[in-house]
C-alpha positions in Angstrom: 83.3 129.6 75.6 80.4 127.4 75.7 82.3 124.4 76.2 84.5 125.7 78.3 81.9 126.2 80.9 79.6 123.2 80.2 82.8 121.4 80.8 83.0 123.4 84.5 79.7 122.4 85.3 79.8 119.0 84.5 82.9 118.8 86.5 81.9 120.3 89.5 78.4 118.5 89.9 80.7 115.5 89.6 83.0 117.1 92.5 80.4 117.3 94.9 78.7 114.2 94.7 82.0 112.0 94.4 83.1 114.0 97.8 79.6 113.4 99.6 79.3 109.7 98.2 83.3 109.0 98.8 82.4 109.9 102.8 79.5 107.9 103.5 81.1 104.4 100.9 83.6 104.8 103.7 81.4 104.8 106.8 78.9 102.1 105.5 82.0 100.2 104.5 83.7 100.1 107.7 80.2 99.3 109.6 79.7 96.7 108.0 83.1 95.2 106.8 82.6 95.1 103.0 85.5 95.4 100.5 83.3 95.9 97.9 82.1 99.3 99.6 85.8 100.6 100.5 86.4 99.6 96.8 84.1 102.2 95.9 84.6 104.8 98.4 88.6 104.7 96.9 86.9 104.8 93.2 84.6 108.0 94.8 87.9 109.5 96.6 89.9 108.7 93.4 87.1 110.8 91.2 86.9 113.7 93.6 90.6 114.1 93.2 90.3 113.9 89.5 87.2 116.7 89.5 90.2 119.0 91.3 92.9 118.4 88.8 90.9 118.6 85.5 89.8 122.2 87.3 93.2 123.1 87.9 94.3 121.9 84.5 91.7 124.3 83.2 92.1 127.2 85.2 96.3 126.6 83.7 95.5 126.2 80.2 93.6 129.6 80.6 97.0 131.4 80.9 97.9 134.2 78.7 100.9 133.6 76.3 104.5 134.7 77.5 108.4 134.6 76.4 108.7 131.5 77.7 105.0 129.6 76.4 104.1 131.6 73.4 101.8 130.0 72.2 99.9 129.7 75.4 99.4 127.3 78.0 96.6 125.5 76.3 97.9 121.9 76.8 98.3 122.2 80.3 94.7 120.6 80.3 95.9 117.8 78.4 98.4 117.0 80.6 96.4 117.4 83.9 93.7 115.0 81.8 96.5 111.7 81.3 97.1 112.1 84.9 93.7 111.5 85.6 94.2 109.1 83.3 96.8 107.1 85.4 95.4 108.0 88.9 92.5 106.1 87.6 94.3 103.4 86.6 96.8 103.3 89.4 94.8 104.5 92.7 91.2 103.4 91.2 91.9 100.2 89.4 94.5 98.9 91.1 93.6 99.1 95.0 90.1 98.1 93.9 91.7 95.0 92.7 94.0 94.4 95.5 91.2 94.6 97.9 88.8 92.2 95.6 92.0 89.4 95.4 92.4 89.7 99.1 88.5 89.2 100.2 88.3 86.8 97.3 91.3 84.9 98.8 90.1 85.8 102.9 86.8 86.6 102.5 85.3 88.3 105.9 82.1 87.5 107.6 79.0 88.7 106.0 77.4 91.1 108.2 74.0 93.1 108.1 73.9 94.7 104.3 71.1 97.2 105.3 73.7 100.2 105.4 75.2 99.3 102.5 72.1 99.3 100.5 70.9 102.3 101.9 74.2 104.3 100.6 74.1 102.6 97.5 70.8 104.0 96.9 71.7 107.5 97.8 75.0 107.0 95.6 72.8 106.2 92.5 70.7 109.2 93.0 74.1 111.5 93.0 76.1 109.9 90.5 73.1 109.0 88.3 72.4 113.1 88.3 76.0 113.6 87.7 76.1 111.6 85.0 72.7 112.9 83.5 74.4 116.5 83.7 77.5 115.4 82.1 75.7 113.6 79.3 73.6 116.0 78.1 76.8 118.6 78.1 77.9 115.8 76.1 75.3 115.8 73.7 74.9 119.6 73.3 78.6 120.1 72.3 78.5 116.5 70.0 75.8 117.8 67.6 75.1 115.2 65.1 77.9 113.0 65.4 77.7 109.6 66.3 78.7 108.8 70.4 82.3 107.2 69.7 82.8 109.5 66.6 82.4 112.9 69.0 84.8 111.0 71.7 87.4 110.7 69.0 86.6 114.2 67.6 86.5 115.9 70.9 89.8 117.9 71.6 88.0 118.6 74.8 89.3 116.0 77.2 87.6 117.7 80.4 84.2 116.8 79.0 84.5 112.8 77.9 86.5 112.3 81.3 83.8 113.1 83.3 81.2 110.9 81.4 83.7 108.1 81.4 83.9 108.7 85.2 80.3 109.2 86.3 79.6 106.4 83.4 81.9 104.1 85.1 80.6 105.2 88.6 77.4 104.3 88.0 77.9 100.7 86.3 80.2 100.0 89.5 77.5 100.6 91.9 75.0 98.3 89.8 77.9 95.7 90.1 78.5 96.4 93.9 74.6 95.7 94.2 74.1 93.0 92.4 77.3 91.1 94.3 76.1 92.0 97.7 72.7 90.8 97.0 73.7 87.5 95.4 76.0 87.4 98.8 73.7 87.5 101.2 70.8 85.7 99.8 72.7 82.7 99.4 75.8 82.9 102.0 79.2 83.5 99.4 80.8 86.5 100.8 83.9 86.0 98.1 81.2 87.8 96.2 82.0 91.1 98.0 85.6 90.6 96.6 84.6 89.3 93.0 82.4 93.0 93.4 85.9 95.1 93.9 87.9 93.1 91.5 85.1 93.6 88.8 84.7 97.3 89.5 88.9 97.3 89.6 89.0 96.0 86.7 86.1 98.2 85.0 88.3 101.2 85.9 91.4 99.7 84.2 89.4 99.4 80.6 88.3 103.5 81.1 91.5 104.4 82.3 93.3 102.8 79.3 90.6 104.7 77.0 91.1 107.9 78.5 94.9 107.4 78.5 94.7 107.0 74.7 93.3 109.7 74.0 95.2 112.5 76.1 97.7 111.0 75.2 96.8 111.7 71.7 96.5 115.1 72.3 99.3 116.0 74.7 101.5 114.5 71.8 100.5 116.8 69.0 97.3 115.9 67.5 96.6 117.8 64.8 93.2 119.1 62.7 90.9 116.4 60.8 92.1 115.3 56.9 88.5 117.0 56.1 89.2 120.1 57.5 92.7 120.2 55.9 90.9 119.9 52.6 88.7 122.6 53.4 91.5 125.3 54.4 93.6 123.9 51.2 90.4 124.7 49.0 89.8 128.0 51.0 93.4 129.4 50.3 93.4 128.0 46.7 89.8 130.1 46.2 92.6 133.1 46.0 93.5 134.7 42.6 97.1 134.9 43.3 97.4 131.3 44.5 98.3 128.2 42.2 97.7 125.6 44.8 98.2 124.9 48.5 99.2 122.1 50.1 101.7 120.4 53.5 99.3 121.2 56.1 101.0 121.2 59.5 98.9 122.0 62.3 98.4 121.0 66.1 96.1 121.8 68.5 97.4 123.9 71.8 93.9 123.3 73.3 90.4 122.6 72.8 90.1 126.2 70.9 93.4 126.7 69.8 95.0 125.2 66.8 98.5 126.2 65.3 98.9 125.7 61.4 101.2 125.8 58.8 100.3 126.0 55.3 103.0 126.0 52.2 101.7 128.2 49.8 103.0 128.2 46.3 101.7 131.7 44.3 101.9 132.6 41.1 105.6 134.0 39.5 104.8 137.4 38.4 103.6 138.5 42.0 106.1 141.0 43.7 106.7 140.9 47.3 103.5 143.2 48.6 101.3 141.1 46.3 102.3 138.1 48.1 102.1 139.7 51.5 99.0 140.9 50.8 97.6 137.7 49.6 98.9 136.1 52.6 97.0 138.8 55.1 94.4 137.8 53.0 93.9 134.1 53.1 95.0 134.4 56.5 92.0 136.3 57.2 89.6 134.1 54.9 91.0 131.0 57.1 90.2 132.2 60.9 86.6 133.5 59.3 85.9 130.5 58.8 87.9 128.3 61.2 87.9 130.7 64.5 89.7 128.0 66.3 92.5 128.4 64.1 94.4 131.3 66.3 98.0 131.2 64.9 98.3 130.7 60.8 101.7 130.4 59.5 101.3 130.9 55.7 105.1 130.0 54.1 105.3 130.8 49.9 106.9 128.0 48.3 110.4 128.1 46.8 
């Protein structure tokens, strides 16, 4: 449960900032004409949208199991995380891009930056807390694990989106700044639209990460080769077993994993001793995998 709400907080400190920082990109980007600013009040707009959907994706994979899902509703959250995915890459990446081509190409009079600045500032105080919040959420749930490692371990998709997110948000702002300084000190305003394509592009490199692995997970991933070895070694522990082995397994959500394990037990065993061997290893397996809610334990013909 842990997780579960460290992921919720993360994502709703991100929701409010992105929502108070989408506004005022908006207003300083219309004052002053920038494309580089709109660019980030659509990435800002794009993330509070994405806050909204990972919540609802949550609040769906929370559904109890019925006729028609019954094994639960657990990868509604990995579904509701690759369309985050895409809307990054679509909505973020791409009209961040457009707009940087077209001020690159027609590049609008520089005007008085002071606004800009100003809401930069703030927007680096909010996301940079948002992203502090989310990274040490991060950290708690990673353990000892190296940074990449826990991204490809993590069957949590809510929690890595939102560092990727505020990660990105943050490193687009430092780009934004940088352009619009360069700009103005020495009179290239293609610089504003060099900003937005850069941050455009930015999004399209964390999109295509954070496509890969939903994706990865909405199609079925199942339990790590080390753990496999572990359960196999667990059920062979068992008098009555001669060995174990075709793991099948896949997770339904972050805490919910679905395996299969071929069982093949010794020939003199009648039909309750193999029943009760299989209560049994099924109970020595969720002891010590609790994540593992539906075992499937088959005897081997």
């Amino acid at each position: 449960m842990k997780s579960k709400s460290a992921s919720q907080k993360s994502i709703y400190s991100a929701l409010i900032a992105n929502l108070l920082i989408a506004i005022t990109k908006f207003v300083a980007g219309g004052l002053s004409s920038s494309a580089a600013m709109i660019s980030e009040g659509i990435h800002s707009l794009v993330d509070t949208v994405n806050q909204l959907l990972l919540l609802f994706g949550l609040k769906q994979s929370r559904k109890p199991a019925d006729a028609l899902r019954p094994f639960g509703y657990g990868k509604e959250l990995y579904f509701w995380s690759f369309i985050v995915s895409i809307l990054i890459f679509g909505l973020g990446g791409g009209l961040s891009i457009y707009q940087g081509v077209t001020h690159i190409i027609h590049p609008d009079e520089l005007r008085d930056p002071t606004w800009n600045y100003v809401v930069l500032g703030i927007s680096v105080i909010f996301e940079g807390t948002s992203l502090y919040i989310a990274f040490k959420e991060f950290n708690e749930s990673r353990g000892d694990d190296k940074f990449w490692a826990a991204i490809i371990k993590s069957k949590n998709p809510a929690s890595f989106l939102v560092l990727f997110e505020d990660g990105g948000a943050v490193l687009g702002l430092f780009i934004v700044a940088i352009c619009l300084f360069i700009g103005h000190q020495f009179n290239l305003p293609f610089l504003d639209g060099l900003a937005s394509l850069l941050v455009g592009l930015l999004l399209v490199v964390i999109s295509i990460i954070l496509a890969r692995e939903s994706r990865s997970l909405l199609m079925g991933e199942g339990i790590a080769l080390p753990t496999q070895q572990k359960i196999i070694r667990l059920a062979e522990k068992d008098p009555t077993v001669i060995h174990a082995r075709h793991i099948l397994s896949t997770y339904q959500s972050p805490e919910e994993v679905v395996l299969m394990l071929i069982v093949s037990f010794k020939a003199d065993l009648n039909t309750d001793d193999i029943n009760d061997a299989i209560i049994r290893i099924r109970g020595d397996i969720k002891k010590a995998f609790p994540f593992v809610s539906f075992i499937i334990i088959q005897p081997e013909a």
